[in-house]
N, C-alpha and C positions, 0 to 999 in steps of 0.2 A: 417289543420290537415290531417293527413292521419287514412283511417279506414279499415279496410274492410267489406266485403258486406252483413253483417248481424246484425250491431253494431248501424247503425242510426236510432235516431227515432226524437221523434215532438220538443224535449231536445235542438237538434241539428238545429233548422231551422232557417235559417240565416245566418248560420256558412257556409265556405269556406272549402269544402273537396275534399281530391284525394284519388281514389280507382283505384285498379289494377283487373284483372278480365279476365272473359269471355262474349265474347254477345252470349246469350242465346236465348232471344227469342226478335224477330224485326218485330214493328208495325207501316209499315206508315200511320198516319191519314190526309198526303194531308196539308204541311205545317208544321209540327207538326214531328216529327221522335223519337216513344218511343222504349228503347232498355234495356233489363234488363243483368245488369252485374252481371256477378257470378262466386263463388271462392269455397273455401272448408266451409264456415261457411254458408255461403246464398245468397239471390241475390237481389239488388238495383236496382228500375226505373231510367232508365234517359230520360232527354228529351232533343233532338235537337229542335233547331230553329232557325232562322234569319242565319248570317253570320256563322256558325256550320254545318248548314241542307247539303250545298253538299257535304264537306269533310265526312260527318257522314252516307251520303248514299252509300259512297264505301263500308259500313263495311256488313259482312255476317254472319253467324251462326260459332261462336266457333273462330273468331276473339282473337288476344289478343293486350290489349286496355289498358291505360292510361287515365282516364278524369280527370280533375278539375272543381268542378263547386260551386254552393251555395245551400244547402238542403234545401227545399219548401216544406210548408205543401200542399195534394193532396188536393182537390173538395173531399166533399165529397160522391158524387156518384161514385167516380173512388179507392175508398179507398178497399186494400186488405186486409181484414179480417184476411186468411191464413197467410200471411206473416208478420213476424217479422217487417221489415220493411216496410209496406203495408201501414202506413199512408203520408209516405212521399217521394219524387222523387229528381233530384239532376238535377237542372238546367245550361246542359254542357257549359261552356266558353273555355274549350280547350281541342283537344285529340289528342292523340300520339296512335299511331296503332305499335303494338311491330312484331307482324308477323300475317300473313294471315293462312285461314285454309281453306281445300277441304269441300265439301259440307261432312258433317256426313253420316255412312251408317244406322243411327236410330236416332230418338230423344234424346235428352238426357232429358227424362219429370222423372218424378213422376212412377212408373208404376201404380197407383193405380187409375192415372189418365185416361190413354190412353192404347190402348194394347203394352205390351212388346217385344220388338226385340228377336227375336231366340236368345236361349242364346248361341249359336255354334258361332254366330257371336258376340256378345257381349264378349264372351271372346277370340278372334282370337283380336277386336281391345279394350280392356281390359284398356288403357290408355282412352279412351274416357267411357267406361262404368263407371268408377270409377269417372266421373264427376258428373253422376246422383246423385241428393239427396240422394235416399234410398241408394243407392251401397256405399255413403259417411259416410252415418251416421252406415255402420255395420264398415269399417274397421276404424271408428275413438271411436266408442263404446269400440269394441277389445283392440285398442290400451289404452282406459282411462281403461278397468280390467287390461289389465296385468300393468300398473301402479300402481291399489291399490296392485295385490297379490305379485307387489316387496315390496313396503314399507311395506305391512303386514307380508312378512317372513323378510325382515331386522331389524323389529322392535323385530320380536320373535325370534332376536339373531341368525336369520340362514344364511348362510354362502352361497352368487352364485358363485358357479362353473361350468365348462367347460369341461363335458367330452368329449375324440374325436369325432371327426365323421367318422373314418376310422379307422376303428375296426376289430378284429378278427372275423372270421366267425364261428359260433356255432350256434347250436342246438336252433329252434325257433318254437312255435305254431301258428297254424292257417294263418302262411302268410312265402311266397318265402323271402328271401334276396335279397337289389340290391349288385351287385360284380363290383369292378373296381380293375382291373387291374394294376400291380406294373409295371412301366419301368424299376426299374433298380434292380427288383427281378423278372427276366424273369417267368412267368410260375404260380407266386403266385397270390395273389389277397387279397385285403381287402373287407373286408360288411360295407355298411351302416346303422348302426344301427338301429333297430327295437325299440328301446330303450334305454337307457344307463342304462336297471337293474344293469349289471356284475359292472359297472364302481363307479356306485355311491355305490354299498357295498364296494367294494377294500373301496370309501372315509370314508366305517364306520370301518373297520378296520385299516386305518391307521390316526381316531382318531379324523376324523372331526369333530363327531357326530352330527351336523346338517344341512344338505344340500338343496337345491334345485334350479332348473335349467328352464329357458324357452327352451324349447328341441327340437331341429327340430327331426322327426323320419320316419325311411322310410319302406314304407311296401308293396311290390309288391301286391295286392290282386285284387281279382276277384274287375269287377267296382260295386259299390253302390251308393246309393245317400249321403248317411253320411260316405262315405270314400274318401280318396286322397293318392295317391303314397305317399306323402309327406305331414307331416301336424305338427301340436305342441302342446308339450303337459306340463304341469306343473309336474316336476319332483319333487318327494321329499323323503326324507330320514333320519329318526332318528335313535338314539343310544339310548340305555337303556330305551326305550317308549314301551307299549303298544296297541294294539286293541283301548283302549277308548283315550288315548291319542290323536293318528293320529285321530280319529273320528271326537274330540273334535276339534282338529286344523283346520280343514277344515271347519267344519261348521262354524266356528270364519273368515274364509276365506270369505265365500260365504254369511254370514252378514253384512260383510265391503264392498263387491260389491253390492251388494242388497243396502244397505244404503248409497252410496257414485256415485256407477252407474246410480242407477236405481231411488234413494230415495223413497224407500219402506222398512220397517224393515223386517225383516224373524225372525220366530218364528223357533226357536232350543230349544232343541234337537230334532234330527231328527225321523221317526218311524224306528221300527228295524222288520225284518221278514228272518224266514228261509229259506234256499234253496228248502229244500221240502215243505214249506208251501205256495212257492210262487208256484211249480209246479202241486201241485194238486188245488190249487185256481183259476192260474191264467196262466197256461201253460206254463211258460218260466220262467226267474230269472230276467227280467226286469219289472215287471207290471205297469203299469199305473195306479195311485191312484187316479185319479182325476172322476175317475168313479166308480163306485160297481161292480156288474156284475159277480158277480165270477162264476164260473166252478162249477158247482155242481152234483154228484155221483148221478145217478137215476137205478145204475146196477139193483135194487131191485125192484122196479117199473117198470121197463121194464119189468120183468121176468112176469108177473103180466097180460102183456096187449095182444091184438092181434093183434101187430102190429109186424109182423112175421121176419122182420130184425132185430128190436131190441132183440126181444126174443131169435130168433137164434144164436145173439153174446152173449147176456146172459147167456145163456144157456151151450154154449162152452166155458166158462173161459174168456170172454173178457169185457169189458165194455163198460157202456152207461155214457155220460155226458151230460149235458145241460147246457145253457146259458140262462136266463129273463131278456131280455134286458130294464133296465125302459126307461122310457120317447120316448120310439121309436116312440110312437102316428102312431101305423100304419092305414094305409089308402091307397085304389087306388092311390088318387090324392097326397097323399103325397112323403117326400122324401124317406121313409122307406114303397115300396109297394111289391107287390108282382113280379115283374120285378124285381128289387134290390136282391129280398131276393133268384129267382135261379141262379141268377148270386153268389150269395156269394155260393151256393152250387156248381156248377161250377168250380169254385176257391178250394174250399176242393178239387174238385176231381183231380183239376190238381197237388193239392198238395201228393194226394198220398190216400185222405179220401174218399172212394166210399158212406160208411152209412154215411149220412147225409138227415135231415130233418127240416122244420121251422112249428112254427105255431101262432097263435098270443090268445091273451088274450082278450073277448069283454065279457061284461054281466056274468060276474062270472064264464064263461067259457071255455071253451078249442076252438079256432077255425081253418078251416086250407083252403086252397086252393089245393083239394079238400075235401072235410067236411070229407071223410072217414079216411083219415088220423088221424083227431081228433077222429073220433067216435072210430079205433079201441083202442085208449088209454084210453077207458071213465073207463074199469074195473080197470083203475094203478091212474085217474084223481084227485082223494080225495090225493093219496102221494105225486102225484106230486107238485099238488098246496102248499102243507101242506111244500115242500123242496123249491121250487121257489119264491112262495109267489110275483107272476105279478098283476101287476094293470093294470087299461082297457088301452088298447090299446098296452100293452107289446109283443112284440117280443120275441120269444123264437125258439133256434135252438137246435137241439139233433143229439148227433155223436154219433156211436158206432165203434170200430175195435177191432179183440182178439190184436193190440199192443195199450197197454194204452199211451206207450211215443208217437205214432202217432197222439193217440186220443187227448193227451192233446198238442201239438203240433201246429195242425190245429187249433183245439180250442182258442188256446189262440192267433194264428194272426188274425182268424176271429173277436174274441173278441175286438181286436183292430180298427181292421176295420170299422169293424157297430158300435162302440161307437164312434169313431172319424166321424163319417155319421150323428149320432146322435145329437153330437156336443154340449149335456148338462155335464158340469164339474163344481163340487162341490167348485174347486182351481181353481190361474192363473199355481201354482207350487207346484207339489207336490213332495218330498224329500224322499227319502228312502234308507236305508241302510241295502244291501241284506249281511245274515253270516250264517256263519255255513253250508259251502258246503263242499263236498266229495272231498278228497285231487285227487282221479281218477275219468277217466271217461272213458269208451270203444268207440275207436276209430272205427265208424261206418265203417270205409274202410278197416284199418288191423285186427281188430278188438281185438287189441292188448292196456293196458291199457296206456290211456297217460295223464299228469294233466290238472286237470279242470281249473287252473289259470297257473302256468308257472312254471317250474322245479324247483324253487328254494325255494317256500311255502314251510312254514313249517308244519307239522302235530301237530294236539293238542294234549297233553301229554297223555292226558284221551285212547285216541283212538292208540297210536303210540304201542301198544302191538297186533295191528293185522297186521300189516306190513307184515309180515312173515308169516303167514297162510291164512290173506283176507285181503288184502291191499286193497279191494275195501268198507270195512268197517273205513278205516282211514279217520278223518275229516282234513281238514286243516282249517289253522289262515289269512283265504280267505274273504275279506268284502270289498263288492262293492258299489257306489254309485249311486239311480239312480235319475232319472228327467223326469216327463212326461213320463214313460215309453223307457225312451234309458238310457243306461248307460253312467255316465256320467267322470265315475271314478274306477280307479279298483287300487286294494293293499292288502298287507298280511305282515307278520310276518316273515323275513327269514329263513332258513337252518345257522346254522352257526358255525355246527360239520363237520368238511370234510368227516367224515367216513358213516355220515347219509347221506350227499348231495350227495357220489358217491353210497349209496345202494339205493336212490330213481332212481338215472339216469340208474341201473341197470334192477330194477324194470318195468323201463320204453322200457326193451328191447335193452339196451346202448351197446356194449361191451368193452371191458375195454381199444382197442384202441382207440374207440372213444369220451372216456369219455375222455382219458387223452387228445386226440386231442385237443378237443373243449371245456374242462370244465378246464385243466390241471392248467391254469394259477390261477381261481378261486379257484379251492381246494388249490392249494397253500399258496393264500393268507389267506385263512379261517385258516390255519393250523399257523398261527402267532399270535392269540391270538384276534379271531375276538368276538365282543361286541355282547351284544344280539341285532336285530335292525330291523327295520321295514320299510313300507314306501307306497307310492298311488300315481298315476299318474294321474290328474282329465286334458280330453281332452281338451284343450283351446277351438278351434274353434268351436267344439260339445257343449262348454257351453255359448259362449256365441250365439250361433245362438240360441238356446235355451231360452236364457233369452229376446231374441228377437221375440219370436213366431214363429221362422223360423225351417225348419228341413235341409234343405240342408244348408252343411260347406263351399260350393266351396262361396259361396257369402263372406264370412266372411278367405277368401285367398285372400291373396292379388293378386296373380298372379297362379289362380287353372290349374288344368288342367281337361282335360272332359275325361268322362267314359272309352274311352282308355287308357286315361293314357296321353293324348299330350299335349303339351301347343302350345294352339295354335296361339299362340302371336309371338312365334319367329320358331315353326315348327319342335317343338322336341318331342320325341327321331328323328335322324335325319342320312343316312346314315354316314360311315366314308368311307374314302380313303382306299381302301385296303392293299396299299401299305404303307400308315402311321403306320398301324394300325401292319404287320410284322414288320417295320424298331424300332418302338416305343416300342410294347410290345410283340413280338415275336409270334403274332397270326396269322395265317393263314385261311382265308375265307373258305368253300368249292367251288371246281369249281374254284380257281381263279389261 
């Protein structure tokens, strides 16, 4: 029979099998030659011996091999626990070597095992990293979700389609476009989509009403750890639905991978919190649930104490917040000591927060490094404790700036910081669905309003009568999804009057050439009798590194690229010919 290398067990012994593979790892015991083959499922002992042994010692690391042999139950002191196939070995009678391979520039182990290969080099030779176990089991994870979330929109009657990927260039937030060049439209250019929002509406007005897409999407941006030029994302799109609808649909989504991936059930519905509620709680619109910790107001109690920084921003119109950090268990020798805690003050200041202070909780009282610190809060100590409410060994840090969006700011990535230091969490996952945010927001550079989610949200009825005199008072039909603290999904309720969609693009500072430029072909089509309709992008490779413990997405690309942007597997982005480059698309280098 034929198997491969994670399928034999003690079932099998006796049996006559061939398996295809890799030699991974080669042990000679001096007569004896053990070599374990491996493939995309797992990996099998073999053992040479007798008339085998010197054809079997040609063979070297990452070999690819043919054997036939008879499967043997192992001795039991040689038995692998870890491995699937750990009880039993495959005693070789014949092998075929299919091609040789150069010595590896890394292991291909476990990393949990051993330390890990620079990941600069593991993705330059990317074809060899994707043999490791761990690297195996994220891009075949990936592939068994987007598995269920087809058969789970094909069942819900929705319809995959294919928008282009060489698209018109318009108007986009928070990230550059990539442009290629037309040969035989000298001088023009198409974008690579940022997303296929404009495309999959056109498919709700011409009637599809239920779409969705596995979506490559491309997004020039600054490097991050949870970003990539290029990455996918689960597109979708309904007619005639609602806010709880799409809600509903997704969470039906991420229950069928939960129970079908992971075999864990997920408890829906999900928690719901507002956009200001998460910002004065918890600093930002992504919060991490899986810990308490919130952000709490202490302006009033500082006013109160002698501790002359805080008073003096109190005092001026600004605010004091604080963080009680539980379970910190601070201590010298621990991991939350007082080394830790100025480097996270440190951190504020590079971020832009100068008032910043820590102090911890011991014996019912307030303590600090150095005690004066605490002492001059003892006159505010009865409020504070009474708003904080830490237990022994609590961690607590206090910010103050006259800008509360700085304060809460700092606040809330520190917040994340020393809770994830922390490392006590209530959940494995916690879910949350951020709404009811401000349809603008002031664009910190021009300082000119731009939307908080993307030009084509619609504003909620209740609010759409401040448009016109404080458009900074309109809410929009904006609701996010998050996960551990990152978002993991974002969606809204469209525009789907042309004459609203071209006065919000106006609003936005647009003028009316460039509305028609870059918006002209959308208002068009809205102007044909477009449906009311909605829709949510939940980012694939963000959710499932996520559901895997992981925070960086490059693991979970098949072929990523690194912080600049390169892949470094084949050496791109990558000069061109300058003369191809006139002759093809009529461009000219400078200098050339």
């Amino acid at each position: 029979m034929e198997a491969n290398c994670a399928e034999l067990n003690e079932q099998h012994v006796g049996k006559e099998v061939t398996l295809h593979g890799w030699c991974r790892y080669i042990r000679d015991h001096g007569g004896k030659l053990f070599i374990d083959i491996a493939d995309k499922h797992g990996a099998t002992q073999l053992v040479f011996e007798g008339k085998n042994l010197a054809e079997a010692s040609k063979l070297g690391k990452e070999y690819v091999i043919e054997v036939t042999g008879k499967v043997a139950k192992r001795n039991a002191d040689t038995v692998d626990s870890k491995n699937p196939t750990g009880k039993i070995e495959v005693a070789v009678s014949s092998l075929k070597i299919f091609n040789e391979s150069k010595i590896p520039p890394f292991e291909l182990i476990e990393e949990k095992e051993k330390f890990l290969a620079n990941e600069e080099i593991r993705m330059k030779y990317r074809y060899l990293d994707l043999r490791r176990p761990q690297a195996l089991r994220h891009i075949i994870l990936k592939d068994k979700v987007t598995k269920i979330i087809r058969q789970y929109f094909w069942d819900q009657d929705f319809l995959e389609l294919e928008t282009p990927m060489l698209v018109k260039d318009t108007y986009e937030t928070g990230a550059r476009t990539y442009l290629v060049p037309s040969r035989v439209n000298p001088g023009k250019f198409y974008s690579l989509p940022q997303s296929p929002q404009f495309y999959k509406q056109i498919c709700m007005v011409a009637g599809l009403e239920k779409y969705f897409q596995i979506a490559k999407c491309f997004r020039d941006e600054d490097p991050r750890e949870d970003r990539q030029p290029e990455f996918t994302q689960v597109d979708i799109e309904v007619a005639f639905k609602d806010e709880k609808y799409i809600q509903s649909l997704i969470e039906g989504m991420l229950k069928k991978i939960f129970k079908e991936a992971l075999g864990k059930q997920l408890k829906t519905p999900f928690k719901h919190m507002s956009f200001r509620e998460s910002m004065e709680n918890y600093g930002n619109d992504k919060p991490d649930l899986r810990y308490e910790n919130k952000i709490v107001d202490i302006t009033e109690e500082a006013a109160k104490s002698n501790y002359n920084i805080l008073k003096r921003v109190s005092e001026n119109g600004g605010r004091v917040k604080a963080i009680a950090f539980s379970g910190a268990k601070y201590s010298k020798e621990g991991a939350i000591n007082e080394n830790y805690m100025l480097k996270a003050i440190e951190l504020a200041k590079s971020l832009g927060l100068k008032g910043l202070t820590w102090l911890y909780f011991r014996d019912k009282a307030l303590r600090s490094e150095p005690q004066s610190i605490a002492d001059s809060l003892r006159p505010s100590e009865k409020g504070l404790l009474k708003k904080l409410s830490p237990k022994d060994g609590d961690v607590i840090i206090i910010g103050a700036d006259l800008s509360e969006k700085l304060l809460l700011d700092v606040l809330g990535k520190l917040r994340k910081i020393i809770s994830d230091k922390i490392g006590i969490y209530s959940s494995e996952f916690e879910f949350l669905w951020m709404d009811e945010y401000p349809l603008f927001e002031i664009d910190e550079v021009t300082k000119k309003l731009k939307p908080s989610h993307n030009p084509v949200t619609s504003p909620t009825l209740e609010t759409l009568k401040y448009l016109d005199s404080a458009p900074e008072k309109v809410m929009s039909r904006q609701y996010d999804l998050v996960l551990n603290g990152f978002e993991i999904a974002s969606g809204s309720i469209r525009i789907t009057s042309p004459e609203l969609q071209r006065k919000i693009l106006y609003i936005m500072g647009m003028s009316e050439k460039t509305i028609e430029n870059s918006f002209g072909f959308l208002l068009e089509a809205l102007s044909y009798g477009a449906p009311p309709h909605g829709g949510i992008a939940p980012g694939l490779d963000r959710l499932v590194a996520l559901l895997s413990g992981e925070h960086n997405i490059r693991d979970f690309i098949l072929f990523p690229k690194n912080k600049k942007g390169e892949l470094l597997l084949d050496g791109s982005p990558s000069q061109v010919d300058a003369k191809r480059l006139k002759e093809d698309f009529g461009i000219e280098l400078e200098g050339e």
